[in-house]
C-alpha positions as CSV (number, residue, x, y, z in Angstrom):
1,X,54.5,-51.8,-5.2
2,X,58.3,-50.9,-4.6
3,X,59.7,-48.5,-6.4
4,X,60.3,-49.5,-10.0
5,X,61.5,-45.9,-11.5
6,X,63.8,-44.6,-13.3
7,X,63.7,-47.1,-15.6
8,X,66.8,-47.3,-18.4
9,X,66.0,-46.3,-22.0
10,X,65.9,-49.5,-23.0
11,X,63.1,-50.9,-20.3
12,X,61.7,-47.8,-21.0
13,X,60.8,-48.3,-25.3
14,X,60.7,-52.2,-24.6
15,X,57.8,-51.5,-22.2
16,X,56.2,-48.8,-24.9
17,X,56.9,-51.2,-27.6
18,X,54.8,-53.9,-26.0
19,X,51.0,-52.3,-25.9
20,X,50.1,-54.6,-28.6
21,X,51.7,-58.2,-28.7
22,X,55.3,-57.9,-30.5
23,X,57.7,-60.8,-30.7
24,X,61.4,-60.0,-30.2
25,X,62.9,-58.7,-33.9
26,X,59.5,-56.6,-34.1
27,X,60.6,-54.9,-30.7
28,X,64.1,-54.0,-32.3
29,X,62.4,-52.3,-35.2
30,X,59.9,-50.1,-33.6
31,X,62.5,-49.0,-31.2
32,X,64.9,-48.1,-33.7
33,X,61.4,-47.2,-35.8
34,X,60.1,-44.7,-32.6
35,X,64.0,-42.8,-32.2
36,X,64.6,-42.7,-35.7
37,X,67.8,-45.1,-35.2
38,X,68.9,-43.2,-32.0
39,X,68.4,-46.6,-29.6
40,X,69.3,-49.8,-31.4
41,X,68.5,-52.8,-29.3
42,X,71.0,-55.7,-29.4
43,X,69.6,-59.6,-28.7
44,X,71.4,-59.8,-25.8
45,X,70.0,-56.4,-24.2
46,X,66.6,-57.2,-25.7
47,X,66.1,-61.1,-24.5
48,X,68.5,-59.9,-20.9
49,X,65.4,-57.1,-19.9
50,X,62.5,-59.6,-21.5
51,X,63.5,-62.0,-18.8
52,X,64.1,-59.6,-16.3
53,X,60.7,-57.8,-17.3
54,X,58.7,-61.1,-17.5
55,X,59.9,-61.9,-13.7
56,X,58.7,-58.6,-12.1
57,X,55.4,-59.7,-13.7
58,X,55.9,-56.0,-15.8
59,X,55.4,-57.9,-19.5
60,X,54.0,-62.1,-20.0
61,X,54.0,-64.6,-23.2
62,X,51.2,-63.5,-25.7
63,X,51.7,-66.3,-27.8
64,X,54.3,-68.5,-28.9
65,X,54.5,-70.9,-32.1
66,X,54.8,-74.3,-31.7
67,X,57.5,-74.3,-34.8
68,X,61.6,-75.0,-34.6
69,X,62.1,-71.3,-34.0
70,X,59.0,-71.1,-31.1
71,X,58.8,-67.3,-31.9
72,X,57.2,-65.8,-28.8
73,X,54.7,-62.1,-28.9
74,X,54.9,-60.6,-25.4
75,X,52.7,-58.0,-24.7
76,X,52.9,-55.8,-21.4
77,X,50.9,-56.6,-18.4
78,X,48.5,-54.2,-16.0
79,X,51.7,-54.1,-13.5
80,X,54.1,-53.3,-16.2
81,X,51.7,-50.2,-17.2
82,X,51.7,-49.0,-13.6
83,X,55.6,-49.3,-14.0
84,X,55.5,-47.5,-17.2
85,X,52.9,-44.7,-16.2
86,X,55.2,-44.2,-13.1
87,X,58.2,-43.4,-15.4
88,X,56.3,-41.0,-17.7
89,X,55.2,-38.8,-14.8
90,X,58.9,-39.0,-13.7
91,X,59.9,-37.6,-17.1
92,X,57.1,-34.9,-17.3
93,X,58.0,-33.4,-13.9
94,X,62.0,-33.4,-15.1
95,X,60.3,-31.8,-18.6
96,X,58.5,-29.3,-16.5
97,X,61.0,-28.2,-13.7
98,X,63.4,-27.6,-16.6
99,X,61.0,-25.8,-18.7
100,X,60.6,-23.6,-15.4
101,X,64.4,-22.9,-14.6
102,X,64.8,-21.9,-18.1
103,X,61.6,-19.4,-17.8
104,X,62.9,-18.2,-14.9
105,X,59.8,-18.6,-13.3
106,X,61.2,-21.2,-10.4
């Protein structure tokens, strides 16, 4: 797999949003739900990195009504976890070099 990392902020709660099926307004919420209104996803951000997500293979369709609206779940998929499991142990090693520098035991 090429390398995927480091993901943006957004990619980043999108994918963390998605370990259960969530359709797109239920994305928005728990990321502004998760940084207490820190990251506030726009439509256009939000559906721009689900289509780009869905074409690296990283999230899929869960389920999608058949109504007017056709409100699609996505949920993420065994590559985006890789993806997102590659970024985390990104983070944790920036967490822990800086936890080190500022122990002064680096």
């Amino acid at each position: 797999m090429e390398k995927q990392t480091p993901l943006t902020e957004a990619l980043f709660y999108i994918l963390l949003s998605l370990r259960k099926p969530n359709h797109g307004y239920g994305i928005i919420q728990e990321v502004e739900g998760l940084t207490d209104g820190r990251v506030v996803l726009g439509p256009g951000t939000l559906y721009g990195a689900i289509q780009t997500m869905t074409a690296k293979g990283w999230i899929r369709i869960y389920s999608e009504e058949t109504d007017s609206r056709k409100k699609k779940e996505y949920i993420i998929t065994e590559t985006g976890r890789r993806v997102f499991a590659e970024e985390k142990r990104r983070l944790e090693e920036l967490l822990r070099n800086a936890e080190k520098m500022e122990e002064g035991t680096w």
